[in-house]
PDB file of N, H, CA, C and O in Angstrom:
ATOM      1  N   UNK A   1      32.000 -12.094  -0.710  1.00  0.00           N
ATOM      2  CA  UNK A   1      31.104 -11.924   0.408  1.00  0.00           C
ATOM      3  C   UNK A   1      29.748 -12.520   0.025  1.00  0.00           C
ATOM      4  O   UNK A   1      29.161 -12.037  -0.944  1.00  0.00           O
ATOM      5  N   UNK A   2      29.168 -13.601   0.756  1.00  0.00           N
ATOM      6  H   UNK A   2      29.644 -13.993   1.543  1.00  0.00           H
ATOM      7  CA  UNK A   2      27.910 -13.672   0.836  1.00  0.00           C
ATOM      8  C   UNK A   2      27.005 -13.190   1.290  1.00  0.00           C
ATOM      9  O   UNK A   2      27.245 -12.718   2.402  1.00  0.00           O
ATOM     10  N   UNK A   3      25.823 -13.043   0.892  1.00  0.00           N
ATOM     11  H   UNK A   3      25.628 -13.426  -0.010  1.00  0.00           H
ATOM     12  CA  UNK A   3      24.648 -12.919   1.543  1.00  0.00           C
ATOM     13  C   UNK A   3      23.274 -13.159   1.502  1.00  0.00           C
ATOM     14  O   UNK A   3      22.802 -13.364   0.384  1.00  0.00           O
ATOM     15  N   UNK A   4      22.504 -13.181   2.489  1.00  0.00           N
ATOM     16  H   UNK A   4      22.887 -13.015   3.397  1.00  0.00           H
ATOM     17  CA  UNK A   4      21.393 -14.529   2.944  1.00  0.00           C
ATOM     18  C   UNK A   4      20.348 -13.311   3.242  1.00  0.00           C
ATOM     19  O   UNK A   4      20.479 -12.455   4.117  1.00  0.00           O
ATOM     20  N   UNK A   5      18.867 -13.486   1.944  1.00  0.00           N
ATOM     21  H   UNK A   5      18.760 -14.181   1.233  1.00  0.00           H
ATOM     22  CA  UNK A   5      17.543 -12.692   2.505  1.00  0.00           C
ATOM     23  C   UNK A   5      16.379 -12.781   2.334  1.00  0.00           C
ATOM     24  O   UNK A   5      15.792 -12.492   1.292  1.00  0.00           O
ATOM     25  N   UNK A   6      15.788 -13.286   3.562  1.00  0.00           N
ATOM     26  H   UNK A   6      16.265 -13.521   4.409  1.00  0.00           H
ATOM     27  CA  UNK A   6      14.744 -14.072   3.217  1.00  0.00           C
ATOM     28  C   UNK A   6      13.531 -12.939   2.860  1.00  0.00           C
ATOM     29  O   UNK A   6      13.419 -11.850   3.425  1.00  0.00           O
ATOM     30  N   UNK A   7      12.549 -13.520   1.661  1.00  0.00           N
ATOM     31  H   UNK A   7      12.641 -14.404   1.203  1.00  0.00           H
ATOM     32  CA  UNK A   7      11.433 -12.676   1.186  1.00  0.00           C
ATOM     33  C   UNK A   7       9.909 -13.905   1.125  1.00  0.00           C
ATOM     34  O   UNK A   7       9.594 -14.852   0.403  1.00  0.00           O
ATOM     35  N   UNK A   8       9.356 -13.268   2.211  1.00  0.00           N
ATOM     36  H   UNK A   8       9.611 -12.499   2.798  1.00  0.00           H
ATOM     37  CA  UNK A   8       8.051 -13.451   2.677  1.00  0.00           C
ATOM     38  C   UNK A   8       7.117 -13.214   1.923  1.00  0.00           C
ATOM     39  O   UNK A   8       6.986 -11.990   1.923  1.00  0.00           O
ATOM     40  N   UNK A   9       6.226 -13.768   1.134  1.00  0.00           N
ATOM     41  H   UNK A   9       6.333 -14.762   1.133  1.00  0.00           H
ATOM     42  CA  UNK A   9       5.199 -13.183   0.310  1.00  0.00           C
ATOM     43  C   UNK A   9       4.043 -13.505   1.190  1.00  0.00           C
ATOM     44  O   UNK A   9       4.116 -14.488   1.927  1.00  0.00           O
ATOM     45  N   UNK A  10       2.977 -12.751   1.172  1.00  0.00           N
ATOM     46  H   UNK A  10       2.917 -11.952   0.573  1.00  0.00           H
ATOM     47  CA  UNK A  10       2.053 -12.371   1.596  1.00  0.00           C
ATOM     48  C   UNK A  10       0.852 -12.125   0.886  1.00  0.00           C
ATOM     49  O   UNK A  10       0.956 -11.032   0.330  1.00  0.00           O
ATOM     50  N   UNK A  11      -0.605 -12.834   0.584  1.00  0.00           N
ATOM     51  H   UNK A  11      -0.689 -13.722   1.035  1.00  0.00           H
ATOM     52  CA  UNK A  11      -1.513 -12.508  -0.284  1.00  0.00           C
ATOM     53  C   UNK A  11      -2.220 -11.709   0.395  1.00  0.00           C
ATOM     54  O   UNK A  11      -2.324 -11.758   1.620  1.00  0.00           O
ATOM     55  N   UNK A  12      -3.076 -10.450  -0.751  1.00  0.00           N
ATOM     56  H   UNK A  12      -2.991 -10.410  -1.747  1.00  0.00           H
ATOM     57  CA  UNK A  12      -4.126  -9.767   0.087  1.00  0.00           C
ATOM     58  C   UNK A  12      -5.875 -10.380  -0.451  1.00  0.00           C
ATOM     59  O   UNK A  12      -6.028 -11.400  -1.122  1.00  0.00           O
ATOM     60  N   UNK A  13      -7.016  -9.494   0.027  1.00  0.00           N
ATOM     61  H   UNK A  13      -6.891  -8.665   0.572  1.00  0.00           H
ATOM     62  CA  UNK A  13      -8.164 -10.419  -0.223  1.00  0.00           C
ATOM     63  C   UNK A  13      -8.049  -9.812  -1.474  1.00  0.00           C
ATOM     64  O   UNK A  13      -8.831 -10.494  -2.137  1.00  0.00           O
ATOM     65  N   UNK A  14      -7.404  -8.652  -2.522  1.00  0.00           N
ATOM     66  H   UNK A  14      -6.769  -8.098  -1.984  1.00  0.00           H
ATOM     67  CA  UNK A  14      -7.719  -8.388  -3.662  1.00  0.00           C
ATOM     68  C   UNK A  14      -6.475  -9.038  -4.338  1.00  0.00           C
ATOM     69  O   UNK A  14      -5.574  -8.285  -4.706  1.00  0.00           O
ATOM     70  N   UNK A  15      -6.348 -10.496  -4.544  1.00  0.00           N
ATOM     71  H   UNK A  15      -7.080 -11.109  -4.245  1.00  0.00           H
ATOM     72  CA  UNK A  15      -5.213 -11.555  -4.707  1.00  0.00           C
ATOM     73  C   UNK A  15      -4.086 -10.553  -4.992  1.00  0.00           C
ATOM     74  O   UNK A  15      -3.360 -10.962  -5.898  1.00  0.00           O
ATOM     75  N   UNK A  16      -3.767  -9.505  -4.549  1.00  0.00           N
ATOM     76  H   UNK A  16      -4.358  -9.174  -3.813  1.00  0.00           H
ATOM     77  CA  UNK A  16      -2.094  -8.848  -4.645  1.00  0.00           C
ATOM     78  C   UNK A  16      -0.965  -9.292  -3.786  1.00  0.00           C
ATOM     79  O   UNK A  16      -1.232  -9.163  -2.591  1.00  0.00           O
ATOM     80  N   UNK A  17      -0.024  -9.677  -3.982  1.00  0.00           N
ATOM     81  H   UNK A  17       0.193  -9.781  -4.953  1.00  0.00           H
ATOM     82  CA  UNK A  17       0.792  -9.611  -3.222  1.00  0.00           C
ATOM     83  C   UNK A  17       2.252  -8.597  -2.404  1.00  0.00           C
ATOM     84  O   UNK A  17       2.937  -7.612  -2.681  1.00  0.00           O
ATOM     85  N   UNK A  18       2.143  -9.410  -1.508  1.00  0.00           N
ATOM     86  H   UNK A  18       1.587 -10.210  -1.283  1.00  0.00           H
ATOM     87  CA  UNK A  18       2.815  -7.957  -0.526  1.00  0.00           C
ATOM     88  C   UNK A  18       4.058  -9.028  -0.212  1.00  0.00           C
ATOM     89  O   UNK A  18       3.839 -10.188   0.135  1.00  0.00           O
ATOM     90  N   UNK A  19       5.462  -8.438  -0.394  1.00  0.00           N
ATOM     91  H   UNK A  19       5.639  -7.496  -0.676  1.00  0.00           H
ATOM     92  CA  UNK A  19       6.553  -8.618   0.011  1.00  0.00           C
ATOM     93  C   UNK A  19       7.329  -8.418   0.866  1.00  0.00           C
ATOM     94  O   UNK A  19       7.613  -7.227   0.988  1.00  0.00           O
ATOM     95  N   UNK A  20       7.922  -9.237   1.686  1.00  0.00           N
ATOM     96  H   UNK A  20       7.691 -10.204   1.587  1.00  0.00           H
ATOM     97  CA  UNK A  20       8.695  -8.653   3.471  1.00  0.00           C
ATOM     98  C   UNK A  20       9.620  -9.098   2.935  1.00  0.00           C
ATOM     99  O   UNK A  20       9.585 -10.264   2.539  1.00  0.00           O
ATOM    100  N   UNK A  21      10.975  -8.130   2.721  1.00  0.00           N
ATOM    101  H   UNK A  21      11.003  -7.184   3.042  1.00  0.00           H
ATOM    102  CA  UNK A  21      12.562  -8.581   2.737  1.00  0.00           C
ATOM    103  C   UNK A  21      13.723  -8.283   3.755  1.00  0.00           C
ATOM    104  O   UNK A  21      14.511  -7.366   3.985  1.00  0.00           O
ATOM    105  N   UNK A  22      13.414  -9.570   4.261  1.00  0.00           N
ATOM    106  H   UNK A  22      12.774 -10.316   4.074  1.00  0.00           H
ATOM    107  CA  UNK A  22      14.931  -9.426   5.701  1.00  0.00           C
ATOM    108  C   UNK A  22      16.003  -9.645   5.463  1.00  0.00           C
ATOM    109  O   UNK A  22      16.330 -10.829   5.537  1.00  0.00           O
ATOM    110  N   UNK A  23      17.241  -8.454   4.998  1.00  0.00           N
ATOM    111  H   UNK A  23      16.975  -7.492   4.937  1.00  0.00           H
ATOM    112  CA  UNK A  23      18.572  -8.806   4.572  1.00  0.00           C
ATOM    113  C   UNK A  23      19.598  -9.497   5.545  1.00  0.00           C
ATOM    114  O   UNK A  23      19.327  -9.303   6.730  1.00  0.00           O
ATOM    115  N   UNK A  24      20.457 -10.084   5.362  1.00  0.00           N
ATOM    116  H   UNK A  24      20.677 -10.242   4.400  1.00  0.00           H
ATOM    117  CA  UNK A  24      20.966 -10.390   6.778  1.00  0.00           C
ATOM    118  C   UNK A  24      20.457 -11.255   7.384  1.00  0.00           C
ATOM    119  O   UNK A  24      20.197 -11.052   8.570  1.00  0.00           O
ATOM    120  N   UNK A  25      20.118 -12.602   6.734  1.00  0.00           N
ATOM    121  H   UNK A  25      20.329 -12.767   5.771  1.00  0.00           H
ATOM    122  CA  UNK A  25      19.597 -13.755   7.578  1.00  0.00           C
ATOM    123  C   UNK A  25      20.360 -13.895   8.089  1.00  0.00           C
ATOM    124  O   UNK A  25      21.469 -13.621   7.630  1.00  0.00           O
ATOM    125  N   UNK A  26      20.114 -14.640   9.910  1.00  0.00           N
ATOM    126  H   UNK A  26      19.213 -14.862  10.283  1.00  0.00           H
ATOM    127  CA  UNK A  26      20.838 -15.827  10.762  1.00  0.00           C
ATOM    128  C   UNK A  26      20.976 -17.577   9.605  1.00  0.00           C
ATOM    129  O   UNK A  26      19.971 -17.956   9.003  1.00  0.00           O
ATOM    130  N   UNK A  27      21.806 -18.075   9.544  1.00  0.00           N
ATOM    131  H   UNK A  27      22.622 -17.767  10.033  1.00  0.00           H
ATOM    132  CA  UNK A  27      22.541 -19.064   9.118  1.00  0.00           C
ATOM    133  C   UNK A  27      21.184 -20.173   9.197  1.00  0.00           C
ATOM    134  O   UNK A  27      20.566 -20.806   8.342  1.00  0.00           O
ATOM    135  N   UNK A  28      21.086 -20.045  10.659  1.00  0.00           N
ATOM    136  H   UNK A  28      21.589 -19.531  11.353  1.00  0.00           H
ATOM    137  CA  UNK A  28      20.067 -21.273  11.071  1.00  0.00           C
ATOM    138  C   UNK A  28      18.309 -21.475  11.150  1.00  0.00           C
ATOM    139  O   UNK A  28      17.764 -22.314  11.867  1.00  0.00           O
ATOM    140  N   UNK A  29      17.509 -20.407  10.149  1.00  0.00           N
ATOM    141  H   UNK A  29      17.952 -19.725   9.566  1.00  0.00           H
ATOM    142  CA  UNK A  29      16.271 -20.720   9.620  1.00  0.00           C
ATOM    143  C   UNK A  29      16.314 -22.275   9.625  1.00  0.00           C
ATOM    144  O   UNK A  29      17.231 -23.093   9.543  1.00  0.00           O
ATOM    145  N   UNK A  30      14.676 -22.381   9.779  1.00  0.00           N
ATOM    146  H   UNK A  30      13.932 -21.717   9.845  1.00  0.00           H
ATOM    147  CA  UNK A  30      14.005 -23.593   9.231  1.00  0.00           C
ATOM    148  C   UNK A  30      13.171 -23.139   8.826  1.00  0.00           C
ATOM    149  O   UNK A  30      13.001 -21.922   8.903  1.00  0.00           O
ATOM    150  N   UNK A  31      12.084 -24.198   8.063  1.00  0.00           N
ATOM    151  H   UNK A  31      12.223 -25.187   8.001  1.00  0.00           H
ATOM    152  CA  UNK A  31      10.893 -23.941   7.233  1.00  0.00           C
ATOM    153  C   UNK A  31      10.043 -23.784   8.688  1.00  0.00           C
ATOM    154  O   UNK A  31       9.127 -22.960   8.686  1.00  0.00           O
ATOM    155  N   UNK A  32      10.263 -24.409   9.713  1.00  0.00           N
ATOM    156  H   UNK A  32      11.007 -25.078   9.714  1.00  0.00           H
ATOM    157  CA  UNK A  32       8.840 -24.067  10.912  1.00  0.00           C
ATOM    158  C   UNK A  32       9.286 -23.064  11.592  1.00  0.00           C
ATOM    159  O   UNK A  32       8.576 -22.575  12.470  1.00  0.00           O
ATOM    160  N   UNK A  33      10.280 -22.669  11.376  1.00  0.00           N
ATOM    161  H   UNK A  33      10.857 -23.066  10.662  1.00  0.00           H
ATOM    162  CA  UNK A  33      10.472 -21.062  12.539  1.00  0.00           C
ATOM    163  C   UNK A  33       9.932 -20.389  11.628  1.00  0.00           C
ATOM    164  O   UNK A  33       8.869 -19.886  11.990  1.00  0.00           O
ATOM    165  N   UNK A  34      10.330 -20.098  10.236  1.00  0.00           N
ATOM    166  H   UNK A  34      11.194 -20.506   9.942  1.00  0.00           H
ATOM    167  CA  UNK A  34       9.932 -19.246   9.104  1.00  0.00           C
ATOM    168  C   UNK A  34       8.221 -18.918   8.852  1.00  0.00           C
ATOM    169  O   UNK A  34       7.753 -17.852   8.452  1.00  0.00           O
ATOM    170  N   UNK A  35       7.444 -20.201   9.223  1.00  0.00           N
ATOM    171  H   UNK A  35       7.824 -21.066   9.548  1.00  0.00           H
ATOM    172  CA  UNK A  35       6.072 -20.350   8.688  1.00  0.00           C
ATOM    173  C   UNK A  35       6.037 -19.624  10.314  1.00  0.00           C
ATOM    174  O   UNK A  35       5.685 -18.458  10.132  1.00  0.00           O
ATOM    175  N   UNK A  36       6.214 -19.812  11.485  1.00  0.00           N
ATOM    176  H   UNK A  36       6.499 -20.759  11.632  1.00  0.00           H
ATOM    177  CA  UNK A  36       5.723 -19.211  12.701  1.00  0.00           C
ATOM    178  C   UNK A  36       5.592 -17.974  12.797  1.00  0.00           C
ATOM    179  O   UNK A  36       4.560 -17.424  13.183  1.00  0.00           O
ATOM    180  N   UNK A  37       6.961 -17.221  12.345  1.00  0.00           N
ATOM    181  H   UNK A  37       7.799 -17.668  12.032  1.00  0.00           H
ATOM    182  CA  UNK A  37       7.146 -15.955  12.456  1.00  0.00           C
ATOM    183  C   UNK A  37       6.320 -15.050  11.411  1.00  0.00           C
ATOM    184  O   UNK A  37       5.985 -13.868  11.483  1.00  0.00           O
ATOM    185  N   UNK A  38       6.063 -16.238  10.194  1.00  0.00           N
ATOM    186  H   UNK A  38       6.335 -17.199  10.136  1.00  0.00           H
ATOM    187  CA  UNK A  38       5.603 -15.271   9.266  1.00  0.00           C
ATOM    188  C   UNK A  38       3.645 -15.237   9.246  1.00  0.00           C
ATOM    189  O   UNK A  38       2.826 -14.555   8.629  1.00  0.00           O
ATOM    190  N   UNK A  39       3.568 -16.037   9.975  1.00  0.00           N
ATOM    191  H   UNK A  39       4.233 -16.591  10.477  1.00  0.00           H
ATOM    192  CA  UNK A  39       2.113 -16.363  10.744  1.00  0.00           C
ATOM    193  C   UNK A  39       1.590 -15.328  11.896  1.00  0.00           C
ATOM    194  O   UNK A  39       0.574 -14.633  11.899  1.00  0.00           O
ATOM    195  N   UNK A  40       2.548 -15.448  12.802  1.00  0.00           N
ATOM    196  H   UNK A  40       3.373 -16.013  12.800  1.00  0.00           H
ATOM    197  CA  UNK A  40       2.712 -14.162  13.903  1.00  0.00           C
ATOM    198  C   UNK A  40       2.491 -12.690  12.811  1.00  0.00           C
ATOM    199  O   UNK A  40       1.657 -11.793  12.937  1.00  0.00           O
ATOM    200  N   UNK A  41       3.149 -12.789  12.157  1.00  0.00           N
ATOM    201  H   UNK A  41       3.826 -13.518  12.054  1.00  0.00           H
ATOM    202  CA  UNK A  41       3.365 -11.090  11.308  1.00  0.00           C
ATOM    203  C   UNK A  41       1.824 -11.119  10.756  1.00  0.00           C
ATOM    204  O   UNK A  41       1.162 -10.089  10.882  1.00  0.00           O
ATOM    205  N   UNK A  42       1.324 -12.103  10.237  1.00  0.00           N
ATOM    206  H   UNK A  42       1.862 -12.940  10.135  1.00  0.00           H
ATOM    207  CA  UNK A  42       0.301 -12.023   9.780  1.00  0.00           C
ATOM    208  C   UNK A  42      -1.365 -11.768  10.577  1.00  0.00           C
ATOM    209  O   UNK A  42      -2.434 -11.418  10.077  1.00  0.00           O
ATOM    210  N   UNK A  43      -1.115 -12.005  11.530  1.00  0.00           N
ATOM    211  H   UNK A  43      -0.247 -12.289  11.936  1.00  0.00           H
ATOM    212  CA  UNK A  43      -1.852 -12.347  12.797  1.00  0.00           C
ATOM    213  C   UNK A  43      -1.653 -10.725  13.359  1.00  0.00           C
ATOM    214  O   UNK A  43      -2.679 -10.294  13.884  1.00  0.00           O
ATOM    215  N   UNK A  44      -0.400  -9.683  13.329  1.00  0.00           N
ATOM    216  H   UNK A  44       0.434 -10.033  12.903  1.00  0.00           H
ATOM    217  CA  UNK A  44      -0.433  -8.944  13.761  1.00  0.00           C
ATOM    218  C   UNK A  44      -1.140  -7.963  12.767  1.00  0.00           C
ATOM    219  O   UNK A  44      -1.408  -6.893  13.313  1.00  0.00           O
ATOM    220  N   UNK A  45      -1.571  -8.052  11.252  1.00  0.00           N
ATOM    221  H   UNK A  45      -1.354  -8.921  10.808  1.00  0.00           H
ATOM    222  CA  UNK A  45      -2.018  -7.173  10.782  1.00  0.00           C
ATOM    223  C   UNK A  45      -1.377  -6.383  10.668  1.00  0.00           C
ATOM    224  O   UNK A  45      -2.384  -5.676  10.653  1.00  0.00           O
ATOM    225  N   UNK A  46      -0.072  -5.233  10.483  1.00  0.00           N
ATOM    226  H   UNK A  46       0.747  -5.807  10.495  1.00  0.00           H
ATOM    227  CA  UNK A  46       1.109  -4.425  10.107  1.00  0.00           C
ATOM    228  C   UNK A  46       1.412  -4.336   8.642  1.00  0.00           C
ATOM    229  O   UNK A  46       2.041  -3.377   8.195  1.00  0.00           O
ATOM    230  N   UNK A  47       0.912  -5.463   7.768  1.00  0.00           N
ATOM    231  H   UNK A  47       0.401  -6.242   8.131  1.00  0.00           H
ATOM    232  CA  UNK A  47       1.882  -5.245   7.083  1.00  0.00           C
ATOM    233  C   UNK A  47       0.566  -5.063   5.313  1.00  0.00           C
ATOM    234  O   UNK A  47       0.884  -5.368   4.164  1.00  0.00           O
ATOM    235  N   UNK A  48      -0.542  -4.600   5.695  1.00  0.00           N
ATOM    236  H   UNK A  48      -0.801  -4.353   6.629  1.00  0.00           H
ATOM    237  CA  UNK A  48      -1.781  -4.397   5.183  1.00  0.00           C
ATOM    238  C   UNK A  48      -1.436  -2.943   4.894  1.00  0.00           C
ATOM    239  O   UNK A  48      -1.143  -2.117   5.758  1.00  0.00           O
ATOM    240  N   UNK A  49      -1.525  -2.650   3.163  1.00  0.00           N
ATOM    241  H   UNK A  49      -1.763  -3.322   2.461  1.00  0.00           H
ATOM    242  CA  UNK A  49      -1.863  -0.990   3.382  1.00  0.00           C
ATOM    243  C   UNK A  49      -3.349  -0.838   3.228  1.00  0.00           C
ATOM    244  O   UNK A  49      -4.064  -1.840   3.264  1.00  0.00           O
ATOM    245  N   UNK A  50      -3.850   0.361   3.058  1.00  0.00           N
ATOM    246  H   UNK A  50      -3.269   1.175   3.029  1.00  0.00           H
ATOM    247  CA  UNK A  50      -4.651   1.118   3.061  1.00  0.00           C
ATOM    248  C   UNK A  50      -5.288   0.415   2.007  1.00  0.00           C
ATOM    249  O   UNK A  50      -4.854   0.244   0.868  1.00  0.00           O
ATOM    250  N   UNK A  51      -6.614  -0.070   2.610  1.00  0.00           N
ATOM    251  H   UNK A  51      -6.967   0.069   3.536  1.00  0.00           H
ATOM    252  CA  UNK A  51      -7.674  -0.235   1.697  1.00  0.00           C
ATOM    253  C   UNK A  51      -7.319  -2.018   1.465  1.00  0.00           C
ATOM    254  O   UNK A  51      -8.092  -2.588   0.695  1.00  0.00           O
ATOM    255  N   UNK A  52      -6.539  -2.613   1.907  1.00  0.00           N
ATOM    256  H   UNK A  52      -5.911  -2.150   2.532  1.00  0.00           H
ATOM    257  CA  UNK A  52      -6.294  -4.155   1.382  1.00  0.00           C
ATOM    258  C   UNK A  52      -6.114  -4.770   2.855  1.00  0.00           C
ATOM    259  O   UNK A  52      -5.802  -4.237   3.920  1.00  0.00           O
ATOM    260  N   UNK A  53      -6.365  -5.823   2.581  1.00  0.00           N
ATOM    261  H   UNK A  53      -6.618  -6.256   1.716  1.00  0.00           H
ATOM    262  CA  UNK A  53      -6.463  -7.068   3.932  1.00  0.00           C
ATOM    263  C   UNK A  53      -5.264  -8.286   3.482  1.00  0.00           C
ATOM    264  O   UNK A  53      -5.383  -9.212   2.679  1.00  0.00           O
ATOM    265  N   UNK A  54      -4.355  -7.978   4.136  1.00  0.00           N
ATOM    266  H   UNK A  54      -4.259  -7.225   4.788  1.00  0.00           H
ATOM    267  CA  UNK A  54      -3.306  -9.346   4.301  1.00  0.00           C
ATOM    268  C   UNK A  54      -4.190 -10.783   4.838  1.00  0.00           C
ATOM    269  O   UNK A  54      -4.715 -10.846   5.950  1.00  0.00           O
ATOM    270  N   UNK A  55      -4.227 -11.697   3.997  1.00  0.00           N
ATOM    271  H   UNK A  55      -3.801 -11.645   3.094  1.00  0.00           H
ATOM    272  CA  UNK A  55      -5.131 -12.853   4.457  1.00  0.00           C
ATOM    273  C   UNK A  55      -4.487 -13.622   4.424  1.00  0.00           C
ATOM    274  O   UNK A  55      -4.951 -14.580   5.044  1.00  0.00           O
ATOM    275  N   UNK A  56      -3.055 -13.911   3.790  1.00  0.00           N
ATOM    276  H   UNK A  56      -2.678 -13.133   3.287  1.00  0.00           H
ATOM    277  CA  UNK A  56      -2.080 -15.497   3.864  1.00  0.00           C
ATOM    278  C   UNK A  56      -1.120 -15.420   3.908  1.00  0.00           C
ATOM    279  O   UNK A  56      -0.733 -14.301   3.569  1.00  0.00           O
ATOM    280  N   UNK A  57      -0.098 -16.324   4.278  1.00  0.00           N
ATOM    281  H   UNK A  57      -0.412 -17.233   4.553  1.00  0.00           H
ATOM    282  CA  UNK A  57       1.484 -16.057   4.253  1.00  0.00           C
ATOM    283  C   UNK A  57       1.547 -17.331   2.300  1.00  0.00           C
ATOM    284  O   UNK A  57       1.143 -18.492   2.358  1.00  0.00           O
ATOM    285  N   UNK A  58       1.960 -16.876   1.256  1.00  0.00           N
ATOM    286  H   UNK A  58       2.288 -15.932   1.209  1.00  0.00           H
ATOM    287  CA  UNK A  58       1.818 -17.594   0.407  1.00  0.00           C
ATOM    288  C   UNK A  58       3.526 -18.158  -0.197  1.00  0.00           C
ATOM    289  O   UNK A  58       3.842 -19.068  -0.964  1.00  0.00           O
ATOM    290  N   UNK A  59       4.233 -17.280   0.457  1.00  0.00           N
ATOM    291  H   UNK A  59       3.976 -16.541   1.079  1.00  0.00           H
ATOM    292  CA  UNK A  59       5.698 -18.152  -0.096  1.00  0.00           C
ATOM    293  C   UNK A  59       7.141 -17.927   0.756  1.00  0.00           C
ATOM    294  O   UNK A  59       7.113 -16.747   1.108  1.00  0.00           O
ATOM    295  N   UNK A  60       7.911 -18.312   1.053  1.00  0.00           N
ATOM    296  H   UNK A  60       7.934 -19.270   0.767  1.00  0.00           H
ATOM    297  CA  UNK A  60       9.257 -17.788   1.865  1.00  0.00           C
ATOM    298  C   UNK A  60      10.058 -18.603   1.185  1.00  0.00           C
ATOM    299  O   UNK A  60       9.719 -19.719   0.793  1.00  0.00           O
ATOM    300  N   UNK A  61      11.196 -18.069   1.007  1.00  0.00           N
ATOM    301  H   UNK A  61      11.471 -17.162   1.326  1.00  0.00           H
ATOM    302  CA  UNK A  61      11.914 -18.414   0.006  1.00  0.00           C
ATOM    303  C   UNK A  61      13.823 -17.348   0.268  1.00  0.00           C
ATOM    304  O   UNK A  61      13.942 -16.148   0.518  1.00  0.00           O
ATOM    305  N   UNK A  62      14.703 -18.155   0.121  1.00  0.00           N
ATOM    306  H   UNK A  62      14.606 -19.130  -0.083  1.00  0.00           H
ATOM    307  CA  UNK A  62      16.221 -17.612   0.645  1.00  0.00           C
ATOM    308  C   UNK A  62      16.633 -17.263  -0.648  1.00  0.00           C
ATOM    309  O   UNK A  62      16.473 -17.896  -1.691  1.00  0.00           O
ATOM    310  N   UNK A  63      17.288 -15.979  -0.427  1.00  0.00           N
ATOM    311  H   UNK A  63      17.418 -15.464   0.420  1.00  0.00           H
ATOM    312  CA  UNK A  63      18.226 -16.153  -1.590  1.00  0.00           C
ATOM    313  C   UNK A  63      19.816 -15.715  -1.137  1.00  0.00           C
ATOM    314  O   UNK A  63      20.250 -14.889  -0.335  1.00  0.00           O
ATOM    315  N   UNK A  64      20.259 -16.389  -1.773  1.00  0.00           N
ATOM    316  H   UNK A  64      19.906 -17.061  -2.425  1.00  0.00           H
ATOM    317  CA  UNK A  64      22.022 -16.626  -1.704  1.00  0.00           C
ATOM    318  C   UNK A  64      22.622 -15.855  -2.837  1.00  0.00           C
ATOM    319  O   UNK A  64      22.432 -16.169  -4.012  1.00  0.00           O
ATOM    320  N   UNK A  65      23.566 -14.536  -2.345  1.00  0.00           N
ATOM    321  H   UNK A  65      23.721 -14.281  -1.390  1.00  0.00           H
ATOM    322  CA  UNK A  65      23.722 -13.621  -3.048  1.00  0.00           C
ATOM    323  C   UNK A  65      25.445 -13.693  -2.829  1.00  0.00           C
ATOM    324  O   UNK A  65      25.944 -13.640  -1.705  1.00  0.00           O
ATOM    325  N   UNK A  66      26.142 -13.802  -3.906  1.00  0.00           N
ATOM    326  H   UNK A  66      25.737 -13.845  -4.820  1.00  0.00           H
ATOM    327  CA  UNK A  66      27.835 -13.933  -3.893  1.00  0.00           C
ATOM    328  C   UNK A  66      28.002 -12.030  -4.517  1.00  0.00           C
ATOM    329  O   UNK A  66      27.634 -11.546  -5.587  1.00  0.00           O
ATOM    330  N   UNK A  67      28.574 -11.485  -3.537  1.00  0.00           N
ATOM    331  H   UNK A  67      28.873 -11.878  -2.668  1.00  0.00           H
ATOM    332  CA  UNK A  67      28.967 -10.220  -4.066  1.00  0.00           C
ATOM    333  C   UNK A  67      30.480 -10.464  -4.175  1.00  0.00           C
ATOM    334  O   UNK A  67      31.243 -11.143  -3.487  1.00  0.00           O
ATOM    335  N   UNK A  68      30.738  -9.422  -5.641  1.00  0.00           N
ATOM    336  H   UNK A  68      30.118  -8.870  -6.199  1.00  0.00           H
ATOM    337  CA  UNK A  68      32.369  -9.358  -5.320  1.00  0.00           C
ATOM    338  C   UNK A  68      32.408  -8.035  -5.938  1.00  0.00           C
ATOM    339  O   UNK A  68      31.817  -7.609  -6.930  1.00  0.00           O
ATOM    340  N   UNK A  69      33.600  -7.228  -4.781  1.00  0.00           N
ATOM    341  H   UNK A  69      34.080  -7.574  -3.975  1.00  0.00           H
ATOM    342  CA  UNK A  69      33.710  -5.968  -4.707  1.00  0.00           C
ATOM    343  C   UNK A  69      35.315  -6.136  -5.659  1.00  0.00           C
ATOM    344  O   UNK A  69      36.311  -6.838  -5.483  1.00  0.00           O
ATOM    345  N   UNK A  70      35.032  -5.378  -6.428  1.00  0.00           N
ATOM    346  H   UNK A  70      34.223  -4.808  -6.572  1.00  0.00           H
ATOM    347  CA  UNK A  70      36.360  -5.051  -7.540  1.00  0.00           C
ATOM    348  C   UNK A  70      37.072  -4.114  -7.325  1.00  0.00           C
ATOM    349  O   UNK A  70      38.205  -4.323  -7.760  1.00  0.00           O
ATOM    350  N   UNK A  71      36.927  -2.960  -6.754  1.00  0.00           N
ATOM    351  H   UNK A  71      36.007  -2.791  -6.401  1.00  0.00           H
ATOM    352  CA  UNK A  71      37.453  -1.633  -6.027  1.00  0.00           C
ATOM    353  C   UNK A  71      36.571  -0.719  -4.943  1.00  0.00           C
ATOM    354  O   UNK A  71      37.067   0.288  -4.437  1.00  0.00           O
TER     355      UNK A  71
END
């Protein structure tokens, strides 16, 4: 079984970074739907905790995961 999940990095103004992981990608990402959506998220401010400011989208990146179930 495969599986596809994309992880969004996110800088704050105290250079930390903040991680979004969507398990279960759709097949058909691109790099400009990816930068849109993850622009939108950023634009909405949500994903800031307490006391830190989300200021950039800094990486998106897939990973391709082969599981194999033995029992």
């Amino acid at each position: 079984m495969n599986t596809k999940t994309l992880d969004i990095t996110f800088d704050t103004a105290q250079q930390k970074p903040i991680r979004l992981s969507l398990p279960k990608i759709n097949q058909a990402l691109t790099k400009e739907l990816v930068a849109a959506q993850a622009d939108k998220i950023l634009k909405l401010n949500i994903l800031s905790p307490p006391g830190m400011q989300v200021t950039q989208v800094k990486t998106a990146q897939v990973t391709d995961k082969t599981i194999t179930i033995l029992f």
